[in-house]
C-alpha positions in Angstrom: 4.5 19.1 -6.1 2.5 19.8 -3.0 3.7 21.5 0.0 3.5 18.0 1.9 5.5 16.5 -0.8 8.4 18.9 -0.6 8.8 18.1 3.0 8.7 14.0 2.6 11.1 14.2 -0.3 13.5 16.9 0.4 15.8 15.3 2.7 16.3 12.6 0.1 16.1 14.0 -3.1 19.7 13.4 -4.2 19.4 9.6 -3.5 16.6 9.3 -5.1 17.6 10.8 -8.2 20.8 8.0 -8.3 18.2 5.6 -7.1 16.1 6.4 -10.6 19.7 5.2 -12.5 20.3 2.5 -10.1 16.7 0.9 -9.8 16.9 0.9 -14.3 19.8 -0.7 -14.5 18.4 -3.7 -12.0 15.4 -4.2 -14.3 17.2 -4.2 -17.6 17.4 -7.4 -19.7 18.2 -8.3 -23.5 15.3 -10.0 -24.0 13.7 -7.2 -26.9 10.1 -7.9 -25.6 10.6 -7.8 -21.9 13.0 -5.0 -22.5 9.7 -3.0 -24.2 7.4 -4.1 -21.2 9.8 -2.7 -18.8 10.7 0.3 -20.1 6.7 1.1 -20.5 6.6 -0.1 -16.5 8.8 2.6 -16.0 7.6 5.7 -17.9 4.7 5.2 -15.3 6.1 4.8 -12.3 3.8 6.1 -9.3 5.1 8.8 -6.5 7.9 6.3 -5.7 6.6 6.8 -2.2 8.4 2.9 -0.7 11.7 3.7 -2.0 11.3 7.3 -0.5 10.7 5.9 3.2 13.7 3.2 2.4 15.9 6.0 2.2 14.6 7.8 4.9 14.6 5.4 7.5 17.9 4.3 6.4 18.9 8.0 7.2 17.3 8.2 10.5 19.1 5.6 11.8 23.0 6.4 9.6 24.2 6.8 6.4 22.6 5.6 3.2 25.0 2.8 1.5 25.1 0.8 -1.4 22.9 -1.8 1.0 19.8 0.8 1.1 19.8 1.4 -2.8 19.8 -2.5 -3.0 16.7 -2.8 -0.5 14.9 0.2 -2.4 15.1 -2.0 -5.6 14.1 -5.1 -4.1 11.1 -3.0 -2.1 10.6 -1.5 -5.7 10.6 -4.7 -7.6 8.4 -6.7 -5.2 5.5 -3.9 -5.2 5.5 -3.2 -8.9 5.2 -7.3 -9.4 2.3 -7.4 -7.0 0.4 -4.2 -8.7 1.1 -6.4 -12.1 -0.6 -9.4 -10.7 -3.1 -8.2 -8.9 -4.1 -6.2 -12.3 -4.6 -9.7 -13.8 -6.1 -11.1 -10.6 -8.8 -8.1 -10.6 -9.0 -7.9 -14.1 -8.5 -4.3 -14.5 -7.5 -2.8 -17.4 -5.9 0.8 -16.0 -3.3 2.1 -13.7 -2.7 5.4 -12.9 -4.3 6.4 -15.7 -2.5 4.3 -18.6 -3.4 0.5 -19.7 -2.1 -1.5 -17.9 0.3 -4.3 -18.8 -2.8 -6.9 -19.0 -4.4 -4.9 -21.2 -1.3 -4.0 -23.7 0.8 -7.5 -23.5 -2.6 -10.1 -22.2 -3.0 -11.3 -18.8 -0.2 -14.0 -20.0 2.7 -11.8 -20.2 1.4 -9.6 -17.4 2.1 -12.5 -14.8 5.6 -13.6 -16.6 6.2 -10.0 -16.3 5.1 -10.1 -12.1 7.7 -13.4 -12.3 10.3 -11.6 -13.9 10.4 -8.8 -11.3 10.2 -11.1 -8.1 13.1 -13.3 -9.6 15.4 -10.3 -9.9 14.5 -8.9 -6.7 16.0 -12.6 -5.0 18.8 -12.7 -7.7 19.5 -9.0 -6.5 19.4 -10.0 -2.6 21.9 -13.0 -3.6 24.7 -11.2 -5.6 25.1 -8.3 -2.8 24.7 -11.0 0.1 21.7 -9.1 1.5 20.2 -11.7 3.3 19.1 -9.8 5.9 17.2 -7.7 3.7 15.9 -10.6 2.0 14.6 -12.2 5.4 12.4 -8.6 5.7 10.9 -8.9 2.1 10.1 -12.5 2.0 8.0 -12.4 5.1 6.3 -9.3 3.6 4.8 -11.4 0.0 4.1 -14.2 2.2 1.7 -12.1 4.6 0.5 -9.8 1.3 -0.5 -13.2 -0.3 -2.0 -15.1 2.6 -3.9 -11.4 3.2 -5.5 -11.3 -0.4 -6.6 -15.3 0.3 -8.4 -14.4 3.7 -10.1 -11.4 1.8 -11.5 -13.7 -0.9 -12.4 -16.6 1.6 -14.4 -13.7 3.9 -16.0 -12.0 1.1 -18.1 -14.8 -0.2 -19.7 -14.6 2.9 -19.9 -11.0 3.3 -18.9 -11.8 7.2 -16.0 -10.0 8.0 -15.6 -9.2 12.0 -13.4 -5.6 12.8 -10.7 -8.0 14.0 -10.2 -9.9 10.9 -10.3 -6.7 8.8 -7.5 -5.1 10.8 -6.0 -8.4 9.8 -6.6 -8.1 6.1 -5.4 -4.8 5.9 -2.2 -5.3 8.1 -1.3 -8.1 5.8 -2.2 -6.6 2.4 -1.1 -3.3 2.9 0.6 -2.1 5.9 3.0 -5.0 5.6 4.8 -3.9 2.9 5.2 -0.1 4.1 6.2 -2.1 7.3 9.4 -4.0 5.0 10.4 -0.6 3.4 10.7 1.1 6.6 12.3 -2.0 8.4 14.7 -2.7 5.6 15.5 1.0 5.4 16.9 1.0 9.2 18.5 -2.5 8.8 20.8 -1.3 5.7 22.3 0.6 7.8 23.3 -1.9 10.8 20.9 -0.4 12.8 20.5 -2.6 15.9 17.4 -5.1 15.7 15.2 -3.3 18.1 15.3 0.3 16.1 14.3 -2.0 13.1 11.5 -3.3 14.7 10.7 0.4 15.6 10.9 1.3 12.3 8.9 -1.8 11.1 6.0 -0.7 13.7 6.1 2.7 12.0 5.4 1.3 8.9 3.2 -0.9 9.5 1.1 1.9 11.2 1.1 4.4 8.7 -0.2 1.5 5.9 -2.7 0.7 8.1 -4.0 4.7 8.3 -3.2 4.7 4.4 -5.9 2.0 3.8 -8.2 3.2 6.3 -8.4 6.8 4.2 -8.6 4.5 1.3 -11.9 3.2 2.6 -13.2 6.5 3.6 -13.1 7.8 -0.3 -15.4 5.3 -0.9 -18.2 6.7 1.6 -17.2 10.6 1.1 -18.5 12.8 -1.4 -14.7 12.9 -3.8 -15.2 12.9 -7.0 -16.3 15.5 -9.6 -20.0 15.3 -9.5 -20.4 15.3 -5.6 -20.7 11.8 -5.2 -19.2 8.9 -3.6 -17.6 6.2 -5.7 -19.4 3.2 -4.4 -16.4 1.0 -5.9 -15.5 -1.1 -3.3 -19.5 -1.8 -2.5 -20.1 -2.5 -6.1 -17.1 -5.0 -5.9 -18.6 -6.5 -2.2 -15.6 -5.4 -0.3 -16.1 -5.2 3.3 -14.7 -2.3 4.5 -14.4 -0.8 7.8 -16.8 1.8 7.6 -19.5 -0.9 6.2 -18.3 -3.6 8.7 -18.4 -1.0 11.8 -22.6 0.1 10.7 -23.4 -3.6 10.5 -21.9 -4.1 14.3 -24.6 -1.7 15.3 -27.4 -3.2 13.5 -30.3 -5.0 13.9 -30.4 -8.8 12.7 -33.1 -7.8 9.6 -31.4 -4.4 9.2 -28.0 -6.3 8.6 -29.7 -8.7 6.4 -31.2 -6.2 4.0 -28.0 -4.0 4.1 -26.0 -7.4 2.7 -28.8 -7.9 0.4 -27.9 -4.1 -1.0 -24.4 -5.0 -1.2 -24.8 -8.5 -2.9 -26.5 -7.0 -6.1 -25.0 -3.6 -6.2 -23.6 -4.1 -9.5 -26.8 -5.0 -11.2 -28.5 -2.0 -9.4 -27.3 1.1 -8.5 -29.6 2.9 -6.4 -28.5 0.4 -3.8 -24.9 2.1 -3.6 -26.6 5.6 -2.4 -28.6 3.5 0.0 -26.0 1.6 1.8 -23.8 5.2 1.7 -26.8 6.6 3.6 -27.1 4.0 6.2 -23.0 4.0 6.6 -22.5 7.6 7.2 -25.8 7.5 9.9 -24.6 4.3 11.6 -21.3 6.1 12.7 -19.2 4.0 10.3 -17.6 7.0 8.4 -17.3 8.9 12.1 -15.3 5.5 13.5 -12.8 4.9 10.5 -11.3 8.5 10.7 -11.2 8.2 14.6 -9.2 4.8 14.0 -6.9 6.7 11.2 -6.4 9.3 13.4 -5.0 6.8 15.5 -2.8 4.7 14.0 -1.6 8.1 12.6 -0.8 9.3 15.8 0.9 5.9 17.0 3.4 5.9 13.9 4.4 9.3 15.1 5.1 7.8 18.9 7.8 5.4 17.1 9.3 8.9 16.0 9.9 10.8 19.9 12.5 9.5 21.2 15.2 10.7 18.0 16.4 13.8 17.9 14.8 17.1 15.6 16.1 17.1 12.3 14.7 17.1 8.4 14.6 13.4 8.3 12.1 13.3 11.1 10.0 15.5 9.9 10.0 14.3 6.8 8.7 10.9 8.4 6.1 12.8 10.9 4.5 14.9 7.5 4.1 11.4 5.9 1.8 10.3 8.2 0.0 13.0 8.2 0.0 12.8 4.0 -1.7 9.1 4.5 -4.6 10.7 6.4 -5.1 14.2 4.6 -4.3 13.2 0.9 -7.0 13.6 -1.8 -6.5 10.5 -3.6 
């Protein structure tokens, strides 16, 4: 565990290690086959990073309850559906380094599977009257969904402005680090303006955590020096990209998106639209925009007190700009 990850985790170490009992017992079912499925799901479980600010926002603003280990599982359950779905959606065949559930059960399961989860995450908000919490997560798969459709109808056109990128990526990803921290604060009563605090913080730090995303993309990461050139092979317009074209000519633009649209099918063209990135300022501009939204998920943070729980909070958003992968 890195240095970074001690100080994130410490303060709630003990919750999350009843969380791990708490969140199992939620998923369990005696349907054999489903019961297989989900205990595969969760031999891989990522960092656990959403539950982890759940807890500590809910201990930033009082004292965790049985209400913050019910929005941890509902936060939990939501993002594992999504990664399940979007697997099928993208056809991809790994996660984290294991097959993932399209590729062991067929795309079939995978999305009964994504059903499953969503439907215990509303029958979990129901039987502990959490509506509240429910109000939080609802809002957040309406604005993930409607996020993924406006990235689909922009990249067949390869014409995505900076303002509707910021858009994409508040929807698609900062929104649900948004909910955790939101729903963390308002399991504890926390009074509606500290949630919305804690909602801002959230949303900020997803925002930064997508922008470093992009940047691995452009930067020299990997093993054999060189950039990954995944998102160009895919025609994702990221913000690095998007911000170069700004500065473009028309027929400099035009031959850049000519790159980009056969990438795949030739892959010189990745090194080439790297090149004309990184001189065009694009790679320069993304950090100085992670850098701030960084820096403006720490404001939300001044006004409380000095304790572990904050720092935990302010080394997080320093982990979503200074990770490795």
């Amino acid at each position: 565990m890195s240095a970074s990850s001690k100080i994130i985790k410490a303060p709630v170490a003990i919750e999350m290690a009843s969380f791990e009992e708490f969140f199992k017992k939620t998923m369990a079912t005696k349907i054999p086959l489903l019961q297989t499925i989900v205990s595969y799901v969760l031999r891989r479980k990522g960092k656990q990073l959403r539950p982890t600010i759940v807890f500590l926002t809910a201990k930033l603003n009082g004292t965790v309850n049985d209400n913050t280990y019910v929005a941890a599982s509902m936060i939990e359950l939501l993002h594992t559906a999504t990664l399940i779905h979007d697997d099928v959606v993208d056809e991809a065949y790994e996660r984290r380094g294991a097959l993932s559930i399209n590729a062991m059960w067929r795309s079939k399961i995978a999305v009964l599977l994504g059903d499953f989860l969503l439907a215990r995450g509303l029958q979990l908000s129901v039987e502990t009257n959490s509506f509240d919490l429910l109000r939080i997560m609802s809002e957040a798969v309406k604005e993930m969904s409607e996020g993924e459709l406006l990235q689909i109808e922009k990249a067949r056109k390869l014409d995505i402005t900076e303002d509707v990128y910021f858009e994409i990526i508040r929807k698609k990803t900062a929104t649900l680090i948004a909910s955790c921290a939101a729903n963390g604060a308002q399991s504890v009563g926390a009074d509606p303006e500290i949630v919305q605090r804690m909602k801002q913080y959230g949303e900020y730090i997803g925002i930064a955590f997508q922008l470093k995303d992009d940047l691995f993309d452009y930067q020299h990461t990997n093993l054999v020096g060189k950039p990954t050139g995944n998102d160009i092979k895919e025609k994702k317009m990221t913000l690095p990209l998007i911000h170069a074209l700004s500065r473009a000519s028309s027929s400099e633009k035009k031959r850049i998106i000519s790159l980009v649209r056969n990438a795949r099918s030739k892959p010189k063209n990745v090194g080439e639209v790297v090149d004309f990135v990184a001189q065009s300022g694009g790679i320069d501009y993304t950090e100085k925009m992670m850098y701030e939204y960084r820096d403006k998920a720490i404001e939300q943070l001044q006004s409380y007190p000095e304790s572990e729980v904050k720092e935990a909070l302010i080394e997080l958003a320093h982990y979503t700009t200074k990770r490795n992968k």
